[in-house]
ZATIZA-505496 format. One line per field, with one value per residue: x, y negated, z negated of N, C-alpha, C in turn; residue number from 1. Coordinates in nm, 4 decimals. Layout:
N
nx: (X, ...)
ny: (Y, ...)
nz: (Z, ...)
cax: (X, ...)
cay: (Y, ...)
caz: (Z, ...)
cx: (X, ...)
cy: (Y, ...)
cz: (Z, ...)
num: (NUM, ...)
//
This chain:
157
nx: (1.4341, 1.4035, 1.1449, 1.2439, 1.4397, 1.2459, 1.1069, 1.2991, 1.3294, 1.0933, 1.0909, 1.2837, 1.2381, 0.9822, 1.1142, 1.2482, 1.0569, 0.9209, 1.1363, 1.1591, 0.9652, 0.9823, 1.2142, 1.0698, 0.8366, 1.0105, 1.1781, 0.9596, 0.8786, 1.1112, 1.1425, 0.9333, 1.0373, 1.2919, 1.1794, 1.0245, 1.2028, 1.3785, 1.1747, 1.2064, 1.3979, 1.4130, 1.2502, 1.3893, 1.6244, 1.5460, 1.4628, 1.6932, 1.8439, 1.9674, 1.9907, 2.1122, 2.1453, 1.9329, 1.8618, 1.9916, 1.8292, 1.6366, 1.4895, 1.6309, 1.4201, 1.2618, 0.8864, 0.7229, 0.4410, 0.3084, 0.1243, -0.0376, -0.1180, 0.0866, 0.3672, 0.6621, 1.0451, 1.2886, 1.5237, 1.4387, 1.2639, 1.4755, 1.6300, 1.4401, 1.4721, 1.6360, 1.6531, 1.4674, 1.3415, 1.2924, 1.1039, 0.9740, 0.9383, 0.8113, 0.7489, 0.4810, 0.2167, 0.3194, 0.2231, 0.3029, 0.2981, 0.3408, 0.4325, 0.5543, 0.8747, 0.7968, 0.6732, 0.4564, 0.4190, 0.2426, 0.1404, 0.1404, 0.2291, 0.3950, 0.4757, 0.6220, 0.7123, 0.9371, 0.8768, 1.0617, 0.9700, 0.9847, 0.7555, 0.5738, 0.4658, 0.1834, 0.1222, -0.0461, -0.1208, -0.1628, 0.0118, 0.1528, 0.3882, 0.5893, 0.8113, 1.0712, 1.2400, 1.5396, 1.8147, 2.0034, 1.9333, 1.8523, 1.6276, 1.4588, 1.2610, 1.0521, 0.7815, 0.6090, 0.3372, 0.1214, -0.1501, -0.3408, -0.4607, -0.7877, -0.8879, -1.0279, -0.9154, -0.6629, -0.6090, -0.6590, -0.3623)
ny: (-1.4067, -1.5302, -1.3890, -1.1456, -1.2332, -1.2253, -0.9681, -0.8467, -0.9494, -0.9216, -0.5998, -0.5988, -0.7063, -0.5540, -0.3103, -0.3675, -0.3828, -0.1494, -0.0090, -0.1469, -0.0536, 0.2434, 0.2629, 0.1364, 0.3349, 0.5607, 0.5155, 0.5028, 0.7260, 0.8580, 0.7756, 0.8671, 1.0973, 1.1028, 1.0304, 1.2009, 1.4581, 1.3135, 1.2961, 1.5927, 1.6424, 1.5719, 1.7049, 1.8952, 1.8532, 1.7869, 2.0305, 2.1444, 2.0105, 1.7247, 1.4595, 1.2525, 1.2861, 1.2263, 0.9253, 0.7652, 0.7686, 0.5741, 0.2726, 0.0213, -0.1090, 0.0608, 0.2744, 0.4827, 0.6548, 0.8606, 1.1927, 1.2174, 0.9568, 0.8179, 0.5907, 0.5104, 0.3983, 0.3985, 0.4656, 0.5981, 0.7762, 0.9395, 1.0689, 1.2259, 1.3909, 1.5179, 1.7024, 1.9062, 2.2093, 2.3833, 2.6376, 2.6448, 2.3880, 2.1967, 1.9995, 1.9465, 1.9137, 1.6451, 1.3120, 1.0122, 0.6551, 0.3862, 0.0878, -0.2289, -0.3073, -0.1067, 0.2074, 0.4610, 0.7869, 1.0227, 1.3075, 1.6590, 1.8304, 2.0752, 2.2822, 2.4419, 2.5046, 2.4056, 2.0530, 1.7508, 1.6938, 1.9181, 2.0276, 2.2974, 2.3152, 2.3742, 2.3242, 2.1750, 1.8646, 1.5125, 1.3424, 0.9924, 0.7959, 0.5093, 0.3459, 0.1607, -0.0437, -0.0865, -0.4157, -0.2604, -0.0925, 0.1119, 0.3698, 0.3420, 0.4624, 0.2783, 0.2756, 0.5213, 0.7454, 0.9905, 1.2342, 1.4794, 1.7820, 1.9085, 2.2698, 2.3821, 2.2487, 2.2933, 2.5654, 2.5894, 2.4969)
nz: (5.4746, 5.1944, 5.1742, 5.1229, 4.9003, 4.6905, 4.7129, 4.5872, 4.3609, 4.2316, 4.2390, 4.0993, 3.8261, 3.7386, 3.7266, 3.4916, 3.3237, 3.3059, 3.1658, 2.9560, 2.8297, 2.8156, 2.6522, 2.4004, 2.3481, 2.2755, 2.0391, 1.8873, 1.8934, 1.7769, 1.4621, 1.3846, 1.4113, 1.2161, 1.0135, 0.9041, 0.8936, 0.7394, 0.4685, 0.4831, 0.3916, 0.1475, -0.0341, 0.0154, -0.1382, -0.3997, -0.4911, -0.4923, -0.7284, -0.6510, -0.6988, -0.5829, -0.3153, -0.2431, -0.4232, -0.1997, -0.0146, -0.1535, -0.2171, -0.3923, -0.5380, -0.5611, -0.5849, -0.7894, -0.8101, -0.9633, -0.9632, -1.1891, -1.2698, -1.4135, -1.3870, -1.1983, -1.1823, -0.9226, -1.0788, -1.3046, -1.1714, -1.0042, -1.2448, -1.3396, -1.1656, -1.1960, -1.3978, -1.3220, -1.2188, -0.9551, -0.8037, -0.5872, -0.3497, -0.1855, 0.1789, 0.3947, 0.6678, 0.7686, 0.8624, 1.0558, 1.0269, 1.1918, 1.1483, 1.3081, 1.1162, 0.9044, 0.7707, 0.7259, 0.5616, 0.5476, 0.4155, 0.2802, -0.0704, -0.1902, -0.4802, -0.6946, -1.0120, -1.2952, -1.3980, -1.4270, -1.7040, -1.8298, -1.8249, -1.7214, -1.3498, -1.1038, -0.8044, -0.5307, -0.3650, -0.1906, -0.0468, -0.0151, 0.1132, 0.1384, 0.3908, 0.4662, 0.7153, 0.6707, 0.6641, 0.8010, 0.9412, 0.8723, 0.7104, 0.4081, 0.1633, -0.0331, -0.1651, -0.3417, -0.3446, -0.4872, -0.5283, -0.6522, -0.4685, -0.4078, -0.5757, -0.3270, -0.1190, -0.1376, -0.0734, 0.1799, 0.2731)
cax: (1.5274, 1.2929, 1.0444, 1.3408, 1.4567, 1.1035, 1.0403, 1.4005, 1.2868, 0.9952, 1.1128, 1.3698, 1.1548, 0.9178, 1.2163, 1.3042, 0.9917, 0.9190, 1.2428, 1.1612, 0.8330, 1.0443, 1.2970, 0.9866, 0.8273, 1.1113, 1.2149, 0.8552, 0.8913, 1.2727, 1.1162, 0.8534, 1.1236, 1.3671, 1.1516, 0.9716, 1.3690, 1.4245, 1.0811, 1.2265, 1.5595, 1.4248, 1.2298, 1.5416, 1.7367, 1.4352, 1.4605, 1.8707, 1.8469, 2.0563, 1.9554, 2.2421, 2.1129, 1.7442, 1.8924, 2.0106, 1.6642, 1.5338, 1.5280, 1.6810, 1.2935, 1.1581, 0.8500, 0.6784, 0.2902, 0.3088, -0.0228, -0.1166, -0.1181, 0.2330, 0.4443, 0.8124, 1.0824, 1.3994, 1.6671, 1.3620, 1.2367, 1.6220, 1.6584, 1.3336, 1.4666, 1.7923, 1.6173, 1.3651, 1.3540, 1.1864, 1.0985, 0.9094, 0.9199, 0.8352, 0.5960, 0.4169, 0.1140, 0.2904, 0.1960, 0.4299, 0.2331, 0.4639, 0.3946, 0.7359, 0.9747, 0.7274, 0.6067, 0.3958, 0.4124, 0.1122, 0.1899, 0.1236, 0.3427, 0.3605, 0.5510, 0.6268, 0.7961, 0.9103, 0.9121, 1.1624, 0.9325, 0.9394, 0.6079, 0.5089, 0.3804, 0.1948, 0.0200, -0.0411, -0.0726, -0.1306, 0.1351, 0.1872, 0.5634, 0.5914, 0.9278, 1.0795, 1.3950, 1.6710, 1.8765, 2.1607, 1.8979, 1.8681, 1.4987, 1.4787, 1.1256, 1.0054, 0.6924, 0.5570, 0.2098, 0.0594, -0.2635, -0.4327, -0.5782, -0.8908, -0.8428, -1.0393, -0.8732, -0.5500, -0.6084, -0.6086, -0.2462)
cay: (-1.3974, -1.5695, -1.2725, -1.0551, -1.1920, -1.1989, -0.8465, -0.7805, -0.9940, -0.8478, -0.4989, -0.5850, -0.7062, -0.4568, -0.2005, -0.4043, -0.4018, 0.0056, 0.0765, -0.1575, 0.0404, 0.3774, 0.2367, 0.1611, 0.4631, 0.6389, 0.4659, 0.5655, 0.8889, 0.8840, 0.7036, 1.0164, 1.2185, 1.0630, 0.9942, 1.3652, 1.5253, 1.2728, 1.3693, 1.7441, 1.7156, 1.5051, 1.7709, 2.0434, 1.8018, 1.7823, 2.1684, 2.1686, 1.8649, 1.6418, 1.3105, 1.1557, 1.2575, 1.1406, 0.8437, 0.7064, 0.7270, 0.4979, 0.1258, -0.0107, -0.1673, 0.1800, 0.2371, 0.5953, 0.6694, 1.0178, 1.2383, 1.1603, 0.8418, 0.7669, 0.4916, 0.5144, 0.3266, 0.4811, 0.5440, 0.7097, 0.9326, 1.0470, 1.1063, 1.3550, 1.5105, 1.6519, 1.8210, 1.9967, 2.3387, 2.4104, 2.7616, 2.5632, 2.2079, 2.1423, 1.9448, 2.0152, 1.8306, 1.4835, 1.2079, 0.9004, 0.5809, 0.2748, -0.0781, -0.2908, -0.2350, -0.0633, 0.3142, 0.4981, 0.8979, 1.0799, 1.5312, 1.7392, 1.8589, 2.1940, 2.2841, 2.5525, 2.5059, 2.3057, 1.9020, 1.7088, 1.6582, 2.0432, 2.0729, 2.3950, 2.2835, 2.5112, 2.1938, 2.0853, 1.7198, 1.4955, 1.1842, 0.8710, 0.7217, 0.3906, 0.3517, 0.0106, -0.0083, -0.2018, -0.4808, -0.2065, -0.0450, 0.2855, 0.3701, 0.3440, 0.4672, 0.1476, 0.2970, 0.6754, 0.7856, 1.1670, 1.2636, 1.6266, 1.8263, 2.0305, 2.4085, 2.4427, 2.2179, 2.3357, 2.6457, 2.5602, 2.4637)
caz: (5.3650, 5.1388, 5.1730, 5.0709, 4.7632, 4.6465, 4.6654, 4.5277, 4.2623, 4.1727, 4.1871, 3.9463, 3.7321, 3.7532, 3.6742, 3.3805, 3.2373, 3.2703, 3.1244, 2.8600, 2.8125, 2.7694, 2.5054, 2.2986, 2.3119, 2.2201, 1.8958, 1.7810, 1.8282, 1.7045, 1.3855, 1.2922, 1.3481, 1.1416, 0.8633, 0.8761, 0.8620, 0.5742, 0.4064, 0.4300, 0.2772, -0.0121, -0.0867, -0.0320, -0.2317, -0.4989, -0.5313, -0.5860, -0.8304, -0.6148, -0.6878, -0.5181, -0.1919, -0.2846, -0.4320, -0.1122, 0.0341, -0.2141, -0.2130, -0.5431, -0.5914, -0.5426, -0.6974, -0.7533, -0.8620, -0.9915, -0.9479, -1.2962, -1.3519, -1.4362, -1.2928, -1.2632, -1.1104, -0.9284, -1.2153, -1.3679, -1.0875, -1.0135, -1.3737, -1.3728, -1.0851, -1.2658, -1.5198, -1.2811, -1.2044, -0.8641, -0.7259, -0.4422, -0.3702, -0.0111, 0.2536, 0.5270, 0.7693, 0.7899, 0.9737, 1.0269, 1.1164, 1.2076, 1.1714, 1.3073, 1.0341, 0.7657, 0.8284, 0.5984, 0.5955, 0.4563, 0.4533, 0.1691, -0.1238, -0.2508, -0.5930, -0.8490, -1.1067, -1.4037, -1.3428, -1.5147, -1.8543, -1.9162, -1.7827, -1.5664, -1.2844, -1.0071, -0.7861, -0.3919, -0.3674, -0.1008, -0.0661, 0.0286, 0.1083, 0.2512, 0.4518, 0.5062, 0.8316, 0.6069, 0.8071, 0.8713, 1.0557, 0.8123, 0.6681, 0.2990, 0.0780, -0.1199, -0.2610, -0.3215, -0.4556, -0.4820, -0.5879, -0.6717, -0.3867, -0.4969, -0.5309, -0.2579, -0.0009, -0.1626, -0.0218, 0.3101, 0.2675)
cx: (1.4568, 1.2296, 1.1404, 1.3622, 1.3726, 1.0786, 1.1632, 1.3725, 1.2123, 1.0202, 1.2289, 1.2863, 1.0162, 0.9812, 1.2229, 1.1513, 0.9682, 1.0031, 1.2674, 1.0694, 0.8567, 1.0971, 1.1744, 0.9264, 0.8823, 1.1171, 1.0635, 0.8352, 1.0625, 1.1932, 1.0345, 0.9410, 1.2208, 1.3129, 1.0851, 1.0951, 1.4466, 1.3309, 1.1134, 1.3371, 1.5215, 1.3673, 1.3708, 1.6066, 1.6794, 1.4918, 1.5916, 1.9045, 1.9666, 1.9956, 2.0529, 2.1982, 1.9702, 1.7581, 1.9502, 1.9291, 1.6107, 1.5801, 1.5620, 1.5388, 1.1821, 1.0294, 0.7372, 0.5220, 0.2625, 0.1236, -0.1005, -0.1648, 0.0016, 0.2997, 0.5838, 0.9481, 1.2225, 1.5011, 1.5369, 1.3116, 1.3448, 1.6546, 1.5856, 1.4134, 1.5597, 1.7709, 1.4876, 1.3666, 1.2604, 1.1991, 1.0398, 0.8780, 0.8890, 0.7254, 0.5990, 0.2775, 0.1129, 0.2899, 0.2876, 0.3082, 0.3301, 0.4265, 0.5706, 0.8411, 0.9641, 0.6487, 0.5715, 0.3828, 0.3219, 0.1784, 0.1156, 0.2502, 0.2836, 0.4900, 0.5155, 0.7282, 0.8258, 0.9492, 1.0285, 1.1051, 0.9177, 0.8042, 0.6038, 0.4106, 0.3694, 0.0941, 0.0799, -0.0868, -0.1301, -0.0136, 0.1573, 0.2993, 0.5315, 0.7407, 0.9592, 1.2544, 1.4727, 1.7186, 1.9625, 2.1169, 1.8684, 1.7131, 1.5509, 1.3146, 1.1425, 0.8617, 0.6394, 0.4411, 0.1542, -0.0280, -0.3114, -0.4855, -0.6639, -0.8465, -0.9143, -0.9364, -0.6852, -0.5147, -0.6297, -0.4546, -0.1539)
cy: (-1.4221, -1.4131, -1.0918, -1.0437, -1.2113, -1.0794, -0.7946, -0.7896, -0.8953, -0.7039, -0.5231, -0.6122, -0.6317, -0.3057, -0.2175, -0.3989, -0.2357, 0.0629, 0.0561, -0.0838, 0.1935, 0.3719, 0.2658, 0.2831, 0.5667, 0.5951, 0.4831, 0.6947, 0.9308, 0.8517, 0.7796, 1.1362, 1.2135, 1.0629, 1.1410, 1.4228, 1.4347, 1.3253, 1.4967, 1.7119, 1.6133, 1.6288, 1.9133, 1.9647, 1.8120, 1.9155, 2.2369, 2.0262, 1.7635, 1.5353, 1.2184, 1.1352, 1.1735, 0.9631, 0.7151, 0.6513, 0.6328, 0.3468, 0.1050, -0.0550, -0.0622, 0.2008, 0.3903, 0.6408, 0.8019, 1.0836, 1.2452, 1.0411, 0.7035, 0.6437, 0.5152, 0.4196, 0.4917, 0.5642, 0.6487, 0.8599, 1.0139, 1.0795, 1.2389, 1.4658, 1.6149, 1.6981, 1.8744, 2.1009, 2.4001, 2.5441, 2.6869, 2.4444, 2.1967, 2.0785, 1.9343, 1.8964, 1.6716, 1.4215, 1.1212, 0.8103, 0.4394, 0.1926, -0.2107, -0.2427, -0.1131, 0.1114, 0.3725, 0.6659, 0.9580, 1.2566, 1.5424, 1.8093, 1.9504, 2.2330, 2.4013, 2.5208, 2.4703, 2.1852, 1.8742, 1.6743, 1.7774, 2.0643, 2.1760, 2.3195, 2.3948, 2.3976, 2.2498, 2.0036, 1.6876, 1.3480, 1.0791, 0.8008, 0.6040, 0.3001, 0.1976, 0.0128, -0.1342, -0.2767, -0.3880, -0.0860, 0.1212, 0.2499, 0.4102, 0.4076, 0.3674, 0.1788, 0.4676, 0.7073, 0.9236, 1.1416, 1.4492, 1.6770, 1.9258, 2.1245, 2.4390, 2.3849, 2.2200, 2.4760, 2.6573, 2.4992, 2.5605)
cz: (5.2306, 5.0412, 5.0736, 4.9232, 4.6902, 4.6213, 4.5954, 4.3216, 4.2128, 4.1601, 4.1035, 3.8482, 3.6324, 3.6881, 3.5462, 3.2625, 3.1895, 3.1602, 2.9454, 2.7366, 2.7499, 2.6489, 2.3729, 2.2530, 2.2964, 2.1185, 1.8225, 1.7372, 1.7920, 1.5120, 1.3086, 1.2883, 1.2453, 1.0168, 0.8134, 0.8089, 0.7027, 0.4732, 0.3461, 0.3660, 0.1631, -0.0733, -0.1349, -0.1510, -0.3915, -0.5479, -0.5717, -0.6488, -0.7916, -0.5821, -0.6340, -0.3834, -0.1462, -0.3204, -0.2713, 0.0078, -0.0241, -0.2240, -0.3726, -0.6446, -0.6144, -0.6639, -0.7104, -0.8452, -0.8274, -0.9862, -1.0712, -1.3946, -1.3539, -1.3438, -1.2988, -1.1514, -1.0482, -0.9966, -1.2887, -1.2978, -1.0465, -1.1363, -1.4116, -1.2769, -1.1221, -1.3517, -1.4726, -1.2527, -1.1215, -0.7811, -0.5686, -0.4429, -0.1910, 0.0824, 0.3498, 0.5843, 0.7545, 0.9235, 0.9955, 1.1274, 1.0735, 1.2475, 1.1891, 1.2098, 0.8898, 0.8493, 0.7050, 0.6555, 0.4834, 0.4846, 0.2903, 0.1148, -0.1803, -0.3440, -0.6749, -0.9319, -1.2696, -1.3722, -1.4389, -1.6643, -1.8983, -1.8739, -1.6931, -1.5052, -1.1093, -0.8981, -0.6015, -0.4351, -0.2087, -0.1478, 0.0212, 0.0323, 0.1851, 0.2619, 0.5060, 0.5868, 0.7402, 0.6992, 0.8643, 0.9302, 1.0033, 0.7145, 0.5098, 0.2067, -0.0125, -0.1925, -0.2522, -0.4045, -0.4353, -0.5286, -0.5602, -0.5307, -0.4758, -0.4808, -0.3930, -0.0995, -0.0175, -0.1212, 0.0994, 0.3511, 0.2611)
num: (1, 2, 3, 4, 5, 6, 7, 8, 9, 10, 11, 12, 13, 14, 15, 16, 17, 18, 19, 20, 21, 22, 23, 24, 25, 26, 27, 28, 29, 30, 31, 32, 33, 34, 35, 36, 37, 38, 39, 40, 41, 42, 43, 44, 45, 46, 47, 48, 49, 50, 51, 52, 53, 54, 55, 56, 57, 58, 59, 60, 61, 62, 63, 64, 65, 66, 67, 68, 69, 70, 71, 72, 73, 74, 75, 76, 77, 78, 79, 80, 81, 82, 83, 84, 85, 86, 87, 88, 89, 90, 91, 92, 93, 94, 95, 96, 97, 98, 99, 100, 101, 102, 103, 104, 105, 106, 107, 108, 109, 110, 111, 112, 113, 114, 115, 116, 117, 118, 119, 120, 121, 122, 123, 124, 125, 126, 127, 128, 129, 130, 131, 132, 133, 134, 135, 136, 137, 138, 139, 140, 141, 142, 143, 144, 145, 146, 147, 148, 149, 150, 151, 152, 153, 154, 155, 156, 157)
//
């Protein structure tokens, strides 16, 4: 009897641990997908100047390091975005790398248009977002940085 609930034991436990093994590796790959599919509709949203929907992505502390320099906070970067004018706003070859509640998504951004300062701009980019899981369990962007790709490795894009 003994011998019994010993091995009952242990294959429960054994069960319980596999299954716990699955959960996890699911919520990582739920977690690149989630934040990729948010990635894209900021950009869609970028390109029909709906900062409302962009806005809800962003932490209130948000903090954004434009590809020239610039610094800007939230109310400022939803402010640019409603006076932009984008033939192409969109990004492509991201990554999502996830540290417990903090994930950082690297891709490339590709743009035509005019930004929100009146500027033509005809750019790829690469970018940096770094994604923080709120307590109510919904991913928020808390910091964003771009930088220049060269023409040549902009043409591989």
């Amino acid at each position: 009897m003994r011998k019994l609930l010993a091995t009952l034991f242990t294959a429960s436990l054994l069960l319980g641990i596999a299954a716990a093994q699955d959960m996890n590796a699911g919520k990582g790959q739920d977690v690149e997908q989630r934040l990729t599919t948010m990635e894209k509709k900021w950009a869609e949203a970028g390109k029909a100047n709906d900062s409302a929907a962009v806005g809800s992505m962003l932490s209130d502390n948000f903090v954004n390091l434009d590809s020239d320099g610039s610094i800007h906070s939230k109310a400022e970067t939803l402010g640019r975005m409603k006076n932009a004018k984008w033939e192409m706003n969109e990004v492509s070859d991201m990554k999502v790398t996830q540290d417990g509640k903090t994930a950082i998504v690297t891709g490339t951004w590709r743009g035509k248009g005019v930004d929100g300062n009146g500027k033509a701009v005809n750019a790829t980019e690469r970018f940096a977002d770094t994604w923080q899981q709120m307590p109510d369990g919904n991913w928020q962007c808390i910091a964003s940085a771009s930088a220049p790709l060269k023409q040549e490795e902009a043409e591989k894009h």
